[in-house]
C-alpha positions as CSV (number, residue, x, y, z in Angstrom):
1,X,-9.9,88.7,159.7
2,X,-8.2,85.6,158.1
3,X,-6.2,83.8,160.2
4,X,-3.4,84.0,157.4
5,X,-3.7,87.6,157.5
6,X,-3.1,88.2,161.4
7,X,0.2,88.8,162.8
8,X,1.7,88.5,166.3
9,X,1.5,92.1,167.9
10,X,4.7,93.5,168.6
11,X,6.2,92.3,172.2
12,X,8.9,95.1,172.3
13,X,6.5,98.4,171.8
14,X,3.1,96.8,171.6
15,X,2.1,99.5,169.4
16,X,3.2,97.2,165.9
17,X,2.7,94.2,164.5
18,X,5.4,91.8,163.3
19,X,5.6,91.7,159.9
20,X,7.2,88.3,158.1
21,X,9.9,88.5,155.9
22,X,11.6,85.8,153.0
23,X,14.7,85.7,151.5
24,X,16.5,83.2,149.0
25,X,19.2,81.1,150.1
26,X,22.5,81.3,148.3
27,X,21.3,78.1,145.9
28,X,18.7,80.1,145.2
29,X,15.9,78.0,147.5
30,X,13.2,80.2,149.5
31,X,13.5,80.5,152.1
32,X,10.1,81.6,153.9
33,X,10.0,83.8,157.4
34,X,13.1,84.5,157.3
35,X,13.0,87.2,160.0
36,X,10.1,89.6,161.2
37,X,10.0,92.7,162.2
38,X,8.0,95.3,163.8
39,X,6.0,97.7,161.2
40,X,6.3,100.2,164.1
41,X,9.4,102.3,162.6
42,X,10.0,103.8,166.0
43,X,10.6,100.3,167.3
44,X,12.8,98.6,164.7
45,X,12.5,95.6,166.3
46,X,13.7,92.5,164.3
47,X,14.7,89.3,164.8
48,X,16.0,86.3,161.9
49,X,17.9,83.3,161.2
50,X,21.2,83.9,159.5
51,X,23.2,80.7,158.7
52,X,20.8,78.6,161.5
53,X,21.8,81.2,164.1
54,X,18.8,83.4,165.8
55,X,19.7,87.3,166.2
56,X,17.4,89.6,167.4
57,X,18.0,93.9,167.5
58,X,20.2,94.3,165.1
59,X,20.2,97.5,163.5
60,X,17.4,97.3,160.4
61,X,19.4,98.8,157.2
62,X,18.9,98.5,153.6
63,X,21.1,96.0,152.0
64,X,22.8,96.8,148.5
65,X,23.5,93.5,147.1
């Protein structure tokens, strides 16, 4: 497999992988990896960087901005 196509397996349940996710920055600037999180849905484990500040568990929900 291509290295750039491996992910970290997931630490929490073991059973997913953790996927990476981007965003944009309120200036509009990418912002890449952003957080991760576990494609095991009975996990939900996440973790991200929100205004420089790591977090980790929150609950995953869809946003509707």
């Amino acid at each position: 497999m291509d290295a750039e196509l491996s992910f970290p397996r997931c630490q929490k349940c073991d059973a997913g992988l953790l996927l990476p996710l981007s965003d944009y920055g309120r200036d509009g600037a990418s912002i890449r990896y952003k957080a991760w999180v576990c494609s095991n849905p009975e996990c939900g484990f996440n973790i991200r960087i929100d205004n420089g500040e790591i977090t980790f568990g929150r609950a995953i929900g869809q946003s509707f901005k």
